[in-house]
Structure formats: structure tokens, C-alpha cells
N, C-alpha and C positions, 0 to 999 in steps of 0.2 A: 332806602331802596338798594343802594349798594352793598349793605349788611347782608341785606335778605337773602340777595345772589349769592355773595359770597357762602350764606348758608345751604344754599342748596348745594356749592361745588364741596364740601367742606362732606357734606351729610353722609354720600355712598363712602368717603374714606375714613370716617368713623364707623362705619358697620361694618366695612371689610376689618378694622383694626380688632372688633367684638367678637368679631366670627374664627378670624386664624392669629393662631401664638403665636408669640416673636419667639422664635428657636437663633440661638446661637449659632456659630457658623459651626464650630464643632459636632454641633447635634443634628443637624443639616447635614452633612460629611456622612456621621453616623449612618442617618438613617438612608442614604443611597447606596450606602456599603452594603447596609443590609437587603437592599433589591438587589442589588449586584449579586450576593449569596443566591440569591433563589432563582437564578437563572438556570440550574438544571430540573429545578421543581416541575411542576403542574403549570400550564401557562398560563389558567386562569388565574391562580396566587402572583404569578409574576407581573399582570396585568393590571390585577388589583390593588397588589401595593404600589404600584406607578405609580395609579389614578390617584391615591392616596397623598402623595406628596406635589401634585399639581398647584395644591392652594397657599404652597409656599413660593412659590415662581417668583414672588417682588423680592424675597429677600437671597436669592443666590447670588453668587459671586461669580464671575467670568467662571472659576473652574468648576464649580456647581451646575451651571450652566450647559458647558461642556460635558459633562459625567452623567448629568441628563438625557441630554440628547443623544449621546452614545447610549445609554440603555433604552428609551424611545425607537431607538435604530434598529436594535436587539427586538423587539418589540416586533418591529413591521419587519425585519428579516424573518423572524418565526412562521409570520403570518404567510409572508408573500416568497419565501426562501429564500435562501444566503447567496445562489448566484447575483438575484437581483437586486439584494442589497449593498454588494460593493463598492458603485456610485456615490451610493450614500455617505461607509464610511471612510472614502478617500475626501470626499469635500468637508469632513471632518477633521480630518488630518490636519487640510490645509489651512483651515478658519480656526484651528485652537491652537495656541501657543505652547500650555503646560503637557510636560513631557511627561506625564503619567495618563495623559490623554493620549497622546502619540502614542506612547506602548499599547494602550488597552487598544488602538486601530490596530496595529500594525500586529498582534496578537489577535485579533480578530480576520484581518485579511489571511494571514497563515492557515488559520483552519477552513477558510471557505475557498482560499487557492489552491489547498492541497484537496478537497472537496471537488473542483473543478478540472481538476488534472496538471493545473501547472505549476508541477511541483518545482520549477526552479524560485518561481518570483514565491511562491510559498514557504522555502528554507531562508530565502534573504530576507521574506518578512521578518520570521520568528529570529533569525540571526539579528536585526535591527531592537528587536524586545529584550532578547538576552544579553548583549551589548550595551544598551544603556539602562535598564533596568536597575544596575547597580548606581548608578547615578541618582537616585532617589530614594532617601530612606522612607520604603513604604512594604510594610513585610507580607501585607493582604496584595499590592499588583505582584509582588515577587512569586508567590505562591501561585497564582493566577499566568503567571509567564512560565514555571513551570510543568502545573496542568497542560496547557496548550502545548509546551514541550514534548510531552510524552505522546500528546493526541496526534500531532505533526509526523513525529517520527515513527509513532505504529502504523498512520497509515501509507508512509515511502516505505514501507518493511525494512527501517534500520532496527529492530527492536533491542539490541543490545543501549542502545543511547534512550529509547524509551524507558527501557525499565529502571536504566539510570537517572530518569528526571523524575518517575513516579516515584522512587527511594528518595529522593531528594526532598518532594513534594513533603511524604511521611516525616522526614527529618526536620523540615523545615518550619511546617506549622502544626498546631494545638488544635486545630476544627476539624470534629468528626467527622463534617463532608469530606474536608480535605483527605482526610485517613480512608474514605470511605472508596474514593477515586484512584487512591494509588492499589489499595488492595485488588481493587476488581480489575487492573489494567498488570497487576503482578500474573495473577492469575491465569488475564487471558491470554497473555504473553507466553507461560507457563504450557497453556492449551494446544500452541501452535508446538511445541518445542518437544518433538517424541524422547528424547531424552528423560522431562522431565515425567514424573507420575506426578497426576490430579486427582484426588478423590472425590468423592461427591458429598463427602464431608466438609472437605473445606470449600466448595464451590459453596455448599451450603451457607458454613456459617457466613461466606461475605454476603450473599443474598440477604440473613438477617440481618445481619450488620447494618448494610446500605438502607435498608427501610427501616432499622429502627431511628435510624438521623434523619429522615425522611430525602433521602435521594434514590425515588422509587423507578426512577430512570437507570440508575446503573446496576439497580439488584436486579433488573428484569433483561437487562444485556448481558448480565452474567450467564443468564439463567439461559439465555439465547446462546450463545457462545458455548454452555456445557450441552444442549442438546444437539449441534450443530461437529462439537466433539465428538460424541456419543456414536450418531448418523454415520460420521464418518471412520472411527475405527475400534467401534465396539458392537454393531451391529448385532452378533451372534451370544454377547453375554448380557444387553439391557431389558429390561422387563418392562415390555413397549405398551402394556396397557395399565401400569402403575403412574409412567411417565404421562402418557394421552391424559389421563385425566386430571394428571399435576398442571399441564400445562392448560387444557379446558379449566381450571379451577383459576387461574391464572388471569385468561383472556378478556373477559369483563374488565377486571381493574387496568389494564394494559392500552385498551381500548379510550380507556376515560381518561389516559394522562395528555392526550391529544397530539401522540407520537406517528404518523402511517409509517414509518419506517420502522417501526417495533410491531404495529397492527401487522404489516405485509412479511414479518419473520415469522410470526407467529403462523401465521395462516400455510409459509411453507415449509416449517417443519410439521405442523399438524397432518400436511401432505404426503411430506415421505413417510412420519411412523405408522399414517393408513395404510400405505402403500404397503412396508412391510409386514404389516400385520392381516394382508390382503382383507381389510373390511372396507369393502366395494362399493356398500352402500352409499355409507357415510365418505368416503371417498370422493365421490361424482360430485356432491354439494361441494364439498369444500375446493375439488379442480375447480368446481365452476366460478369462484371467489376470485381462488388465485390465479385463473385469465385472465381475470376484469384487470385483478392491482399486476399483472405480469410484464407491461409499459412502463412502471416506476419502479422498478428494481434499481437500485441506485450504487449498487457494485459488482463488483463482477460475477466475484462468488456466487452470490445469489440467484443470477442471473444465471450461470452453469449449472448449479444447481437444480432449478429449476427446469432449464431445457434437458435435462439428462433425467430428472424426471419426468416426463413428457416422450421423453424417448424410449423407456423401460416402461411405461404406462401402455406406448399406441403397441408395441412390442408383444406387448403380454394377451393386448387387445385382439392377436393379430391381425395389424394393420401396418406393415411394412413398409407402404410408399410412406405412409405420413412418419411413421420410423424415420425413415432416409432421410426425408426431408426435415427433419428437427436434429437429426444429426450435422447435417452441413449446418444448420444455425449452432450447434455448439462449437463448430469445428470455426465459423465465423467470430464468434464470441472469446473463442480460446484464444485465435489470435491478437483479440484485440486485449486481451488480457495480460498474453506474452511480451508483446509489445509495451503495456503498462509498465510492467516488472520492471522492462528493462528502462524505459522514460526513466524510470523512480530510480534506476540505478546509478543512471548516467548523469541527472538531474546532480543528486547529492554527488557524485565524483566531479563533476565540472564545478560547483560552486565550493568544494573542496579545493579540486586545484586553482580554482582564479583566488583564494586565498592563500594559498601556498605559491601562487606566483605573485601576488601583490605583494608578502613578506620578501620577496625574492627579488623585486623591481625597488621595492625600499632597501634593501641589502644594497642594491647597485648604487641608488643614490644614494647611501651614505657616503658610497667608497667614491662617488665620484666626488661630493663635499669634501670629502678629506684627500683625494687629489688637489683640485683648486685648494684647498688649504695650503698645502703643500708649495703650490707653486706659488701661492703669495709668498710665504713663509720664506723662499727660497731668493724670490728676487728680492723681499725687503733686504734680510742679511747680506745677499751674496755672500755666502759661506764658501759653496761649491762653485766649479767651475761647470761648466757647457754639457762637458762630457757627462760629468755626476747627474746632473738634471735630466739630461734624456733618457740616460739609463735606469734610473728611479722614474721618471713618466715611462717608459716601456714595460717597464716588469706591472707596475700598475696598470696599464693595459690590456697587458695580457690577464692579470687575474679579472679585469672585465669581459673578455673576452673567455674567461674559464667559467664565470656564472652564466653568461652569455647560454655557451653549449652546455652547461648542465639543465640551464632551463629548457633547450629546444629538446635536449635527449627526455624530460621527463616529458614532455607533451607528445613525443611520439611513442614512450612508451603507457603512456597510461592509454594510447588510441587504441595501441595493440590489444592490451587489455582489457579494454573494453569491449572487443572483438571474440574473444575468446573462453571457454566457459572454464572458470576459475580451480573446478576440482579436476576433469580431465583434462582439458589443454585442447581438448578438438572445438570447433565453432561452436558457439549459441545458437541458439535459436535466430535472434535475427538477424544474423551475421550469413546463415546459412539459409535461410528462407530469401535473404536480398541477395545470395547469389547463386540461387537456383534461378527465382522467377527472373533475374538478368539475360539466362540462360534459353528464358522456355522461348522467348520469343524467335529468338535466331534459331531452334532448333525446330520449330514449327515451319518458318520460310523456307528449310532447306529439308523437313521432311522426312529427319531422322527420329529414330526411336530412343523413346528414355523410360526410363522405369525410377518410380520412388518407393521407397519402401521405409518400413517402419520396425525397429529394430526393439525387443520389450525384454529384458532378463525376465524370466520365470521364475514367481514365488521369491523377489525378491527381500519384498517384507518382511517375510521369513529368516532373511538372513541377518538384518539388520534387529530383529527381536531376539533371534537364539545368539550371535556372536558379537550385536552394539554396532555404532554407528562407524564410528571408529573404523573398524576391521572393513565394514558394508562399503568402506569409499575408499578402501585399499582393494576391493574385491574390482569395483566399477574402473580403477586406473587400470587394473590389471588388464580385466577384458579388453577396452577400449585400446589399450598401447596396442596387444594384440590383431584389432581391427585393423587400426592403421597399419600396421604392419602389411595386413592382407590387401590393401588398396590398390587400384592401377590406376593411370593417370587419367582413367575417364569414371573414374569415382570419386564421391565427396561425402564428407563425414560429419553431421552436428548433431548436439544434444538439444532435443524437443525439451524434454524435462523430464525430472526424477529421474526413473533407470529407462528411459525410451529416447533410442538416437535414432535418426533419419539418415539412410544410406542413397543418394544419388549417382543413379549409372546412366551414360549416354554413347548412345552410338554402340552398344551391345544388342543382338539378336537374344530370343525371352529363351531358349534354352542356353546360350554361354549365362546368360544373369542368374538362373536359378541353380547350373552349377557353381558361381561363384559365390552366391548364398549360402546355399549348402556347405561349401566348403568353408565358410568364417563357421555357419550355424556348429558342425560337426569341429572347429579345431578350438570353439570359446566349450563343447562338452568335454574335450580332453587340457585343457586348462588343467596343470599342476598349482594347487591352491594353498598345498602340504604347508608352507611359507605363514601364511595365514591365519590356518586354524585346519588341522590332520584329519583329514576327508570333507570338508567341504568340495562341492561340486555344483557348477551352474550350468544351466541350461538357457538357449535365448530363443522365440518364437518371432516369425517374419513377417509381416504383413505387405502385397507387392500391388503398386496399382502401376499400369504401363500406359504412356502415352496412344495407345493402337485401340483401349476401351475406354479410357476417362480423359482424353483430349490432352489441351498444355496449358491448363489453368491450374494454377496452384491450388485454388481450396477444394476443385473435385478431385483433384489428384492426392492431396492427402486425406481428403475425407473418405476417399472411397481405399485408400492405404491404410487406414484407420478401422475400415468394418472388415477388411480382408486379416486386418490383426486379430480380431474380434473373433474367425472365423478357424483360426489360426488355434488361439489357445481353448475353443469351445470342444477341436478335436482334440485334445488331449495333447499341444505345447509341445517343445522341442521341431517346430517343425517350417517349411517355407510355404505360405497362401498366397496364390494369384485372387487378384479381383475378379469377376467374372460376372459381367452386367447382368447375363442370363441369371444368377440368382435373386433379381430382384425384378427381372419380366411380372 
């Protein structure tokens, strides 16, 4: 009788033994390396070879185990998104031991923290992956901590350090994804950089490229990335219904890789080359798409993008209130956008400097170890006498005392500089946005007038295509010192962005402010340039919105400074615009 039991417990673990091969631990390793590979694939293959490796479950190893469940994790991030996955992989973290686990989290939190906007705890992840990564001879996570490298720092727009980790990536490993990754991140790097020329040749061949390794994910972001190029500063030389139908030819397979974030590019470029190619029809279908997906925009871009066409669309329509009013949502969005930039900016400067003051706090405590050295040193021997001693403890003092203030001088000059916009020297954007709106309140309670205005060189791009970039940002100091110059103490000066600074006047009546426009507008046309480049000459357009039509709210006051700019260079530039509600009665 007790045979018999025993053969029943005995029986399901002889048919489990019949059904799944004993694989060695190395083959095991193997084969989740290779799911790991096809994590930018198709999700269904990524899914499928999971499910595939389930019926080995009794024979993994604590670190098997762990490398599971991290791609499991990966798995339901896809499914349910990477915000809501980070729970996930922090109790991961903390429940696995081997530090090729820890990297692959903490390589993972980096891309989904800088995904979420916070980009500090995002740079000390992937600082924590590059830091000990070396610590493990493993050349497949090294490669993998690079990758995430480069993805980290394109999206903080450090891209000088990205394109350095994508070249590393290239150097580093022998797998055509790997090659396939760095090429397309060369590129789009390349794309952003007016410096560089991109051809549509070599946009091409990385397209082919990436799909013929089968990473049909990255040929199709390239592909996105060159038409989003294109949109932007080739408008007048692309052959917009060669491209429409590349990219219609396109969208099917785009569709199937089960990306909405490449589905919803798709759909808003399809949007603006209708728009250009005014086919109206086909048009109206596809707007009515990209409103449904116009809530999951999931960066900025896109998202201006899209409201600016929205706004050139109800424009065209004429329908001006709804114009207006999709205006201020860009002018909404821009901020929140600028404001990014600068997070991304400040993020990587603070976790730069808290490392360069951690070297700098260690510098101290050496020098204070080798003080106390010192003073043992000195009372064992008694060599010296009293006097010696103190004087060797004071001078060592004071060079504490001298790191001391070189540390507090760098943290208030790096504040300043953070304050300030790096090529001219007048305020940033939000240096200068947080000390206007300081301003609007007290100036409302007591009832005075202000004016904002909107300052745009004309046909600047011009300058920077016929003479280089170079000369273009000796042309913008020039101007700008000259601004300053012109200032009185009830004016303020910052850079919006590109070539458009915002001039803030208070306490001026609207004819002293539009003589004193005029007078900067008329003394940046006689700007001697000869310096430069021998006849160059710039001209600047004004756009003015006053406290007396558009209140003491920052975003109608520059949004409606914004369509008086609009208004500004449509009469023919060079010249000063009041806002004037009545044209939007």
C-alpha cells in the first residue's frame, strides 16, 4: 500500500522529467539573454519567447530567477506603462542580491524616470549602472548600460554625452542591433544639429539597415525623426506627395508592431504634409484621428506641434476665436516646455555639482586625516615645540578654510549661472518669466501700467545659413549688449528662446514705451556689423501687449504679445505692434 502512494507521488514528477530537458545553467543564461535581445522587437515575439522558457522554472538559480522576473516586469511595463511599473522594479532591487540585477533596475528606472520628468533621480540612476557596471565582467549588461546611456542623456538634451555613449555602444559590441541603435541615435542627434547636413540617403540606408537585423522599431523612428526634419526646415524643397505615400506605405506595418506612440507620429505628420499640400479632404479624416490620440501626446514636441497645427488649420478655416484660443494652449504648453529645458538643465548641473562637491568634501577629509596625522605624529616624537605645532595647525587651517570658500564661491556662482542665458548674458526665460509675474501682482494692487513685449530679429535664419552659426551668435551678442545699453530702470531684459527676447516696461504711459521701442527697433537697424561680415544688416520686429487690454496675467499677456508679433512681421517687419482686442471682436 505504501508502494503504491509512493507511486502516485513519484508519477506527475516523471512526466514533468519526459516533457522539459535538463538545460544546463549556461544554456538557461543563454536563452534569457536572448529575450532580453528582443526587447525592442515586436511584443508579441517578446511575449512569446517568455512564455517559452516558463517550463524551465524548477531548474533556475536565484540569479535566473531574478533575470526573469526583471524581463516578466518588462513584460507588464509594456503592457500597463513604465510609469506604473516602477514599484515593480524597485522591489526588485531590493529582493535580489546579484549586481547585474541591480544594474539592469537601476538601468531601467533611468529611462522610465527621465520618461516621467525626474530627471535628477533619473541621472543618479544611470550614474549608479555606469559606476558599477565595471565591476562585473559581463560585455552584453555593459552594452545595455550604454544603450540606456545614450537614450538618458538625448532625452535631458545633453547630446554631446549621448552621441558619446552611442559611439561607444558601436565600439563596444559585434551585434547588429547594437550597431543598429547607435546609427539611428547618430543620426537623430545629427538631425537636431543645423550645423550638421543629413541626407536622405543616409537616413535611408539606417532605415535599411535597422530592419534588415530586425529592429523595426528604430528604422521606423528614424523615418519619423527625418519627416519631422523635413516639416521643420525644408518645407519649400520636399516633394510632399512622394513622401505621403512613403509614409501611407509605411503605416500598416507600424501599426502591427503594437507601438501608439509611433501609431500617433504617424498620424501627426500625415497631418501637417496634408495640411501643406492643402488636401482638405483627406485632411478632415485624419484631424479627426489625431483629436481622439491628441490626450497621449507624450512630449512636448508633439504636442506644440500639433496645437500650432490646430492653429494654422482653424486660421485658414476662418475661425479666429478658436485660432486664439488654441494659441494660448500653445503659448500654455510652450511654457511648460521651457520650463522642462530648464529642469533638464539644472537637474544635470546640480547632480554635477553635488559630485564635484562630494570630491571636494573628500579633499577636506583627507586634509583633515592628515592633520590628526600630524598631530599624533607630533605629540608622539615631540620633535617641535608649542609654537611649531600651532603654526603648522593654523596654516592647515586655513587651507581648510581656503577649500572651505572655494566651495561656497562655486555654488553661488554656478546659481548665477543658472540664472542667466549662457550666449547673451541677459536672463532666461525663467529667470525672467519669475520676475515679471513677481512683479504683476504688486503692479495690479497699485494700478499701474505695464507693457510686455516681444522682441524677434528678422529673417534671422538667413543669417545663420548665409554666414554659420558662429558669426549668427556674435550677430545676437552684439544686438542684445546694445539692448542693454538702451534700458532704463523700469525695463527688464530676457531670452524667450532662439532669436526672440521679451522686453518688460512699468510704470511708462503707451506713447513714452512705443518711443522707446522704436528707438532700440531703429538703433539695432543701424548696428555697424562691418566687424562681422561687410554689409550685413539686421532688422528686429516688436510685438506689445499692455496691461490697460490684456490684464496682469502672464500667459494672456504674452500670448496676446505673441499674436501682436504675428501682426508685426505679416506687415512687412522692421516695425512696433500694439495688441488691440478689437481685432479679435
Amino acid at each position: 500500500m505504501h508502494k503504491l502512494c509512493w507511486l502516485f507521488l513519484l508519477l506527475p514528477l516523471l512526466a514533468w522529467s519526459q516533457v522539459t530537458e535538463r538545460l544546463l545553467p549556461e544554456e538557461i543564461d543563454k536563452r534569457l539573454i536572448e529575450i532580453e535581445r528582443q526587447r525592442s522587437g515586436p511584443t508579441n515575439t517578446f511575449v512569446s519567447l517568455l512564455s517559452e522558457v516558463d517550463q524551465y522554472k524548477l531548474q533556475f538559480s536565484d540569479y535566473h530567477r531574478c533575470l526573469y522576473n526583471f524581463l516578466e516586469q518588462y513584460n507588464k511595463a509594456m503592457t500597463h506603462g513604465f510609469n506604473q511599473s516602477l514599484p515593480g522594479f524597485q522591489h526588485l532591487y531590493d529582493s535580489c542580491d546579484d549586481l547585474r540585477i541591480k544594474i539592469r533596475v537601476k538601468n531601467m528606472e533611468a529611462n522610465i524616470l527621465s520618461y516621467m520628468k525626474q530627471y535628477r533621480r533619473a541621472i543618479e540612476a544611470l550614474d549608479y549602472s555606469l559606476s558599477h557596471v565595471s565591476e562585473v565582467n559581463d560585455k552584453h549588461l555593459l552594452t545595455m548600460v550604454y544603450a540606456s546611456a545614450f537614450i538618458v542623456y538625448a532625452y535631458i538634451e545633453q547630446y554631446p554625452l549621448s552621441l558619446q555613449f552611442s559611439e561607444l555602444l558601436m565600439d563596444e559590441s559585434d551585434l547588429q542591433s547594437d550597431q543598429c541603435k547607435g546609427k539611428f541615435n547618430r543620426v537623430k542627434i545629427y538631425l537636431k544639429n543645423e550645423e550638421v547636413t543629413v541626407t536622405a540617403q543616409e537616413v535611408n540606408q539606417v532605415f535599411d539597415f535597422c530592419y534588415s537585423v530586425k529592429e523595426p522599431i528604430y528604422a521606423y523612428l528614424i523615418k519619423m525623426e527625418w519627416y519631422r526634419y523635413l516639416l521643420e526646415n525644408k518645407k519649400d524643397s520636399a516633394d510632399w506627395t512622394v513622401l505621403l505615400k512613403e509614409l501611407e506605405a509605411h503605416s500598416d506595418a507600424i501599426n502591427r508592431l503594437g507601438y501608439p506612440y509611433l501609431s500617433r507620429h504617424v498620424l501627426l505628420v500625415k497631418s501637417q504634409i496634408m495640411f501643406l499640400m492643402s488636401n482638405q479632404d483627406s485632411l478632415e479624416q485624419v484631424m479627426e484621428q489625431l483629436m481622439e490620440a491628441s490626450d497621449q501626446f507624450d512630449n512636448f514636441e508633439n504636442k506644440i506641434t500639433f496645437l500650432n497645427l490646430m492653429v494654422a488649420h482653424h486660421k485658414k478655416l476662418n475661425e479666429p476665436a478658436i485660432a486664439l484660443a488654441y494659441m494660448e494652449k500653445v503659448q500654455e504648453v510652450l511654457d511648460e516646455y521651457y520650463q522642462d529645458k530648464q529642469n533638464k538643465q539644472v537637474a544635470f548641473q546640480v547632480v554635477k555639482h553635488e559630485s564635484m562637491a562630494g570630491q571636494l568634501q573628500n579633499e577636506l577629509l583627507t586634509k583633515q586625516n592628515q592633520i590628526l596625522q600630524i598631530q599624533q605624529d607630533l605629540a608622539k616624537k615631540n620633535m617641535l615645540n608649542q609654537r611649531l605645532i600651532t603654526a603648522v595647525i593654523s596654516l592647515l587651517g586655513l587651507l581648510l578654510i581656503f577649500w572651505g570658500v572655494r566651495l561656497l564661491r562655486k555654488h553661488k556662482t554656478m546659481k548665477e549661472e543658472a540664472s542667466r542665458d549662457f550666449l547673451t548674458g541677459c536672463y532666461n526665460r525663467q529667470t525672467f518669466e519669475i520676475q515679471v509675474i513677481s512683479m504683476l501682482g504688486r503692479l495690479e494692487i497699485k494700478d499701474l501700467i505695464l507693457h510686455l513685449s516681444i522682441m524677434d530679429l528678422d529673417h534671422f535664419k538667413s543669417v545663420n545659413d548665409r554666414f554659420g552659426h558662429l558669426k549668427g551668435d556674435l550677430v545676437l551678442q552684439k544686438v542684445i549688449n546694445y539692448c542693454e545699453s538702451q534700458l532704463s530702470e523700469r525695463m527688464l531684459l530676457g531670452r524667450l528662446g532662439g532669436e526672440e527676447f521679451g522686453i518688460f516696461i512699468v510704470e511708462t504711459n503707451s506713447r513714452d514705451m512705443m518711443a522707446q521701442l522704436n528707438a532700440i527697433r531703429e538703433g539695432i537697424a543701424s548696428i555697424d556689423f562691418d566687424d562681422i561680415d561687410e554689409g550685413l544688416t539686421m532688422t528686429a520686429s516688436f510685438g506689445v501687449a499692455s496691461s490697460i487690454t490684456s490684464g496682469y496675467q502672464w500667459k494672456t499677456l504674452i500670448s496676446h504679445a505673441d499674436e501682436a508679433l504675428y501682426q508685426a512681421k505679416e506687415q512687412g517687419r522692421n516695425r512696433v505692434y500694439r495688441f488691440d482686442l478689437a481685432q479679435f471682436d
